[in-house]
N, C-alpha and C positions, 0 to 999 in steps of 0.2 A: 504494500500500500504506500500511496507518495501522497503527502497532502501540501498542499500548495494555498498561500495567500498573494493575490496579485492587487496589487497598487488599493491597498486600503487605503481609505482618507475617512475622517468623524473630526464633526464639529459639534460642539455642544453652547448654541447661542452661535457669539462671534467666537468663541475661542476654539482654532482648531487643533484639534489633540492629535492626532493620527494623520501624515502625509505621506503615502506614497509607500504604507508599509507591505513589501512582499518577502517573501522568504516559505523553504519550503522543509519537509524532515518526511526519512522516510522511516518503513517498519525494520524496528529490530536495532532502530537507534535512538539515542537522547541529543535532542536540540535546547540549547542554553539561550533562552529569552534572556537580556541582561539590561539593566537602565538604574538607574538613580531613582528613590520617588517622585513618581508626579512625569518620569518620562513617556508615559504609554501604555506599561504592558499589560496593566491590569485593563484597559480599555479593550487590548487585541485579544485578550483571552476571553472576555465576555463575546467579545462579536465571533470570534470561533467558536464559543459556546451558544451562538443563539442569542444571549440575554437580549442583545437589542442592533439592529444592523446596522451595518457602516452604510455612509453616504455616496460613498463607491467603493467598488472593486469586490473581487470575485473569492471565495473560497473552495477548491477543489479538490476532490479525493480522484486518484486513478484519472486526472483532467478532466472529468465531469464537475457541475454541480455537486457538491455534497448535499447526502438524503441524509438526515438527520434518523430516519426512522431504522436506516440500514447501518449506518455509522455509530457505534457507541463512542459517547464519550466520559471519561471518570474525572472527576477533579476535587483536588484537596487545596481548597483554599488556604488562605494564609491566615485569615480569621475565621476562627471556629464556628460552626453556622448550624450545629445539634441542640436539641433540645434537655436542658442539665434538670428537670425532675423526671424524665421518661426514663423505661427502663430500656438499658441498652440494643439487648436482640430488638425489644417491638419498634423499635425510630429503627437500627438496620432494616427492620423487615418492612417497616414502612416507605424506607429510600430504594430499598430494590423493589418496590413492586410499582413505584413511580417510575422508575425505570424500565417497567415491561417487564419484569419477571414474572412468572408464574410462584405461587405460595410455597411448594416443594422444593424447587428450583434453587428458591430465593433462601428458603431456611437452611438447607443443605450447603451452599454457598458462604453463606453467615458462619455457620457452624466450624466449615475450612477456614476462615481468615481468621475466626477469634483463636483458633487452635494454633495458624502459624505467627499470630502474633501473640502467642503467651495471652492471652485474654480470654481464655475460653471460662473463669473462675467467678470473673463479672458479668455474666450475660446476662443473668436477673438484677445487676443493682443499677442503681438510679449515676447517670452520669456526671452529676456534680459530687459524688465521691471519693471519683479516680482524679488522681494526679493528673496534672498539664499535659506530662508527657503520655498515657497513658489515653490521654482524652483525644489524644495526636491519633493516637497508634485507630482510634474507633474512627475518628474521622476521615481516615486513610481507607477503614473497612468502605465506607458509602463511597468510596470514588472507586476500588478493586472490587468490588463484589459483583456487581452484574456483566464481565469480562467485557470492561469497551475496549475497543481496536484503537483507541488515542486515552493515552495518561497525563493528566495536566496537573503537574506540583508545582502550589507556589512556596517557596519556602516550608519545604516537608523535612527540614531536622531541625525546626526549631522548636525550641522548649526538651528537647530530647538530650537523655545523658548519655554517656557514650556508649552503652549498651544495647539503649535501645535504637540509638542510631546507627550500628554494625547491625542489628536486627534489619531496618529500614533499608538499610544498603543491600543486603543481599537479597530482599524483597523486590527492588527497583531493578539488582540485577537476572530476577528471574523474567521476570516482566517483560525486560526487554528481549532478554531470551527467548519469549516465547513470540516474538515477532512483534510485538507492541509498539507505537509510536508514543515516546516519552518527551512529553515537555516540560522542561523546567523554566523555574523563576525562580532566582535565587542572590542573594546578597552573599552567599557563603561560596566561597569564590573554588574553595580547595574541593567543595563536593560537586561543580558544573565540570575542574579540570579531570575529574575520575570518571565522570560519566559521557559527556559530552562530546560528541565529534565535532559537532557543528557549533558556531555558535550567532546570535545578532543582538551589538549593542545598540540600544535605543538611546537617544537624545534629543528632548524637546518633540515627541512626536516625529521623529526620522529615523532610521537606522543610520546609527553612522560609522556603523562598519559588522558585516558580516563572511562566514567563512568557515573552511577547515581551521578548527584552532590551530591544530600543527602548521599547518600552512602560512595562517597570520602571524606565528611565531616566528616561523621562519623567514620571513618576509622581513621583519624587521632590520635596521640597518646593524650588519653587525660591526660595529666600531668602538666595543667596550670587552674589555677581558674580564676573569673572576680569578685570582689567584689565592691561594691558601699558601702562608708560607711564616716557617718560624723568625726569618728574616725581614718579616713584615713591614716594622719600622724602619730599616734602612731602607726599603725599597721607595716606602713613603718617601721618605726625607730624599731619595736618590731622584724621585719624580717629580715631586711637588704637586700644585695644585692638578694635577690629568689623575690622580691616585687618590681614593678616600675609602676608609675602613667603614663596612658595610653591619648590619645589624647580627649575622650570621658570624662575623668573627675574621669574615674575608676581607679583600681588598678589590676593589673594584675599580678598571683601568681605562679613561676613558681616552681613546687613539683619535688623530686628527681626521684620519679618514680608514675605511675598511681595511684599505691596503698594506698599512703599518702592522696589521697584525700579524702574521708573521714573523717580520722584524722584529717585533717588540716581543713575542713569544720567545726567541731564540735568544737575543741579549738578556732575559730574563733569568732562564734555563739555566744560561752561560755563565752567569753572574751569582745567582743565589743557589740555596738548597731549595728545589718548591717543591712539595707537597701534591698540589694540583694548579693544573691553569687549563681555562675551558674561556672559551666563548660564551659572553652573557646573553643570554637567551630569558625575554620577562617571562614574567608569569602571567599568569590571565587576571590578578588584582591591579598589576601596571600598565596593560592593555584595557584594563577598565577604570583606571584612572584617567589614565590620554584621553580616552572615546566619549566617556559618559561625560566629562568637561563640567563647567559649571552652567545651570538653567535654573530661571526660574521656577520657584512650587506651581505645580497647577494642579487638579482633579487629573487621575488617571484613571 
């Protein structure tokens, strides 16, 4: 399955929230929606979900039209949207049979997620409870339980301790496994780089920059080195301002142009005991520092 969004645009009054946003993810991989608040996403996630339709542009499964009746979709919002005096199975068995399940279906279903998320112990107690994190793990069941063919997380390890977020991880990566289209939303930068092939930063209602992450890594200029070395100080002092000791413990090198690297590798080498020297390559917090930039708060 390939789902595709072409040239979304949403205004809401004068202010328009959404220009020109397209980008696509297929099954059996995770697409990292990314933005600052207030940049969009929570606007394009609605309108792929139906809530309410964009002003143009197209949403497509397999280049058709998406049938919503044929298309599942699950999603775990990022504010929790259950009911905290109900008891937990009957709101589950309420949200799958909104969903088109049948009562059996839907119970049986139920029964498998609260089992593979350790929660099978609460099915009779009332949701306000269970812990944040645990309240997480139920709200995850409503978006998994009736098998849609698109998973929409928005920020799904927060409130979670690290247990039950290695729980969550291996969940996401069965999911995808099983051919699923996975989309995230996520401020947690380190769980979009584990999951995510793909990714699109949002700013100010644009994409302003989409891609193979590897790719966009790679892409960047590489004219900074990382060295590790117990000679560190001299090296500083041998360099001056182009060298500065980095958070990590390393030295970071920055060269006048790509082509110095080499050069600068080898008189390094030649000169000190190092440790390691690698080409700096960001991370996807520094690529989303660059892209997501500074914008005003709007409604997203």
């Amino acid at each position: 399955m390939k789902l595709e969004l072409q040239g979304i645009r949403k205004s809401f009054g004068s202010k328009q929230v959404l220009n020109d946003i397209s980008f696509s993810a297929e099954s059996g991989k995770a697409f990292g929606l990314l933005g600052r608040n207030g940049a969009g996403k929570t606007t394009t996630i609605r309108i792929l979900m139906d809530v309410f339709p964009a002003d143009q542009g197209k949403i497509l499964v397999d280049g058709a039209p998406i049938d919503y009746r044929e298309t599942g979709i699950g999603y775990l919002p990022e504010e929790r949207g259950l009911y905290p005096k109900k008891k937990i199975f009957d709101q589950l068995l309420y949200f799958s049979l909104l969903k088109g399940m049948n009562r059996r279906d839907a119970a049986k279903s139920i029964d498998h997620w609260l089992k593979r998320l350790e929660m099978s112990q609460y099915s009779d107690k009332r949701l306000d409870t269970l812990s944040k994190g645990n309240q997480q793990k139920i709200q995850l069941i409503t978006a998994l339980a009736h098998d849609p063919q698109i998973v929409v997380l928005d920020e799904p390890f927060s409130g979670l301790d690290p247990v039950n977020a290695m729980l969550l991880e291996e969940v996401v990566k069965e999911e995808i496994a099983k051919g699923k289209i996975v989309l995230f939303s996520s401020h947690q930068m380190s769980y979009i780089e584990e999951f995510c092939d793909d990714i699109a930063i949002l700013n100010q209602g644009s994409i302003a920059i989409q891609g193979n992450l590897r790719t966009i890594k790679h892409n960047y200029t590489r004219d900074k080195l990382i060295v590790r070395s117990e000679a560190s100080d001299a090296i500083l002092s041998d360099l001056g301002c182009c060298c500065q000791r980095t958070d990590e413990g390393t030295l970071k090198i920055r060269l006048a142009s790509p082509e110095e690297k080499q050069g600068m590798m080898r008189r390094l080498t030649e000169t000190y005991d190092i440790d390691e020297i690698r080409v700096f390559e960001p991370s996807l917090n520094d690529i989303f520092v660059e892209y997501a930039g500074e914008q005003e708060e709007k409604t997203s």
